[in-house]
C-alpha positions, 0 to 999 in steps of 0.5 A: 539469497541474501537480500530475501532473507534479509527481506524477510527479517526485517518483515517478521521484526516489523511485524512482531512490533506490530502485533504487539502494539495490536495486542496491548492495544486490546483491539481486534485484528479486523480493527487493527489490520486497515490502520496498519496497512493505511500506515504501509502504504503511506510510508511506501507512498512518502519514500517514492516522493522524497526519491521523485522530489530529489530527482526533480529538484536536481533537474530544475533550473529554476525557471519554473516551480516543481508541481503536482503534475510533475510527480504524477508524470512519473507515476509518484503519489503527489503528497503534500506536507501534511501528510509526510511521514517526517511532519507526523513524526515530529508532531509535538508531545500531546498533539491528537496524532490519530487526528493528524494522520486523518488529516493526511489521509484526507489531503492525499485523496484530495491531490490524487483522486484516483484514491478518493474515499479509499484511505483508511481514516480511523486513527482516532481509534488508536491511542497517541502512544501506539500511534507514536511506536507505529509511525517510528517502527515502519520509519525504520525500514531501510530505503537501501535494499533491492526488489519491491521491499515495501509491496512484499512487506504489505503483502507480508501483512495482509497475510498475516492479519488473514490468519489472525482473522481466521476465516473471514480473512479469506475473504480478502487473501489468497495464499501468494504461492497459490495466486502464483500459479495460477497466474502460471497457468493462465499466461496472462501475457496480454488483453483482459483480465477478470477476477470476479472475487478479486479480494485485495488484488493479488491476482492484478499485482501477480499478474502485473509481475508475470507482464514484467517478468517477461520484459514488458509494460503492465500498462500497455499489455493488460487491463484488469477488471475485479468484483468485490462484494465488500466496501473495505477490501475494496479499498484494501484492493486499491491499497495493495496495487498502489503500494505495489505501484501498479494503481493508477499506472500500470494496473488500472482496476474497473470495480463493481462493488456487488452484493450477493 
């Protein structure tokens, strides 16, 4: 009980920074929400690698160097240098930080192409000083509490942002406790499944929890297949399985982006 109310302090402070800087910042949620996100995930994305690489250099004998497809084989987002969140957060005063975080999402599609052209890549929208406090805010959260923190603090936001987009944000989420139970009453314990209004994902990350929660691997139980009418929740989909760490390992999604 602790630890989820500890949970959630530290997602309702995180975002009241955040919403803040959105609102000083004079931009509009639907501008603001995938740069934040991008942010997310590349802070979840650093901290499993920095864990990855420890755990590999402890191992190592020094008989040969410790390479991408070493991380990949633990299922951890390769990242090289440029786009580690301590390299941006010592950027020097007065270097462009929308650019370098561009930068970084670009070098990360090009190490692990399952992400390519899915990154958000429009920093250069955001002024330094808002970046500067983004980047210091999501670095703040604490590596040593239990449970899937960084997924619960991204599903946490894309609610959040959602609600700040009224309608149109329902395009993209459904309510958690509503994708729940569905997920409870289709049992998806093994084989196929197919939201064909998959929005960002919810119905595989949820799906992915119920496998688990019953003791076995996502993987090699369940596929899951989505359509998506829209470019951006596609990759916002894409986005959300990967912070959870169930894109490309254990949740791997086929999509059609459709129009209607």
């Amino acid at each position: 009980m602790h630890i989820a109310s500890n949970n959630n302090e530290i997602e309702k402070r995180l975002w009241e920074a955040a919403d803040e800087l959105r609102a000083n910042s004079k931009l509009k949620s639907s501008e603001y929400s995938t740069p934040v996100l991008g942010l997310i995930f590349l802070r979840y994305a650093d901290h499993k690698f920095t864990i990855a690489r420890q755990e590999l250099e402890g191992k190592n004998t020094g008989r040969r160097t410790i390479g991408k497809a070493d991380y990949q084989a633990r299922g951890v987002l390769y990242l090289p240098d440029a786009a580690r969140f301590s390299t941006l957060l010592s950027l020097p005063e007065g270097e462009d930080i929308g650019k370098a975080i561009n930068d970084a999402m670009r070098a990360i599609e090009s190490d692990n192409e399952e992400l390519k052209g899915i990154l958000p890549k429009t920093y250069n929208h955001l002024e330094n000083d808002t970046l500067f406090t983004l980047l210091k805010t999501f670095n703040s959260i604490a590596m040593d509490i239990e449970g899937d923190v960084f997924g619960k603090i991204y599903e946490y936001f894309l609610g959040k942002f959602a609600m700040s987009e009224g309608q149109k944000g329902g395009e993209f989420f459904t309510p958690t406790s509503v994708v729940k139970l569905i997920v409870e009453v289709i049992e998806p314990f093994y084989g196929r499944i197919f939201d064909p209004a998959c929005g960002s994902g919810g119905m595989f990350v949820q799906s992915a929890r119920f496998v688990e929660n019953h003791r076995k691997n996502p993987n090699s139980e369940i596929m899951a297949y989505g359509e998506e009418k829209t470019g951006e929740t596609v990759r916002l989909c894409k986005m959300n399985l990967a912070v959870h760490q169930q894109f490309p390992f254990y949740l791997p999604p086929h999509f059609l982006n459709r129009s209607y």
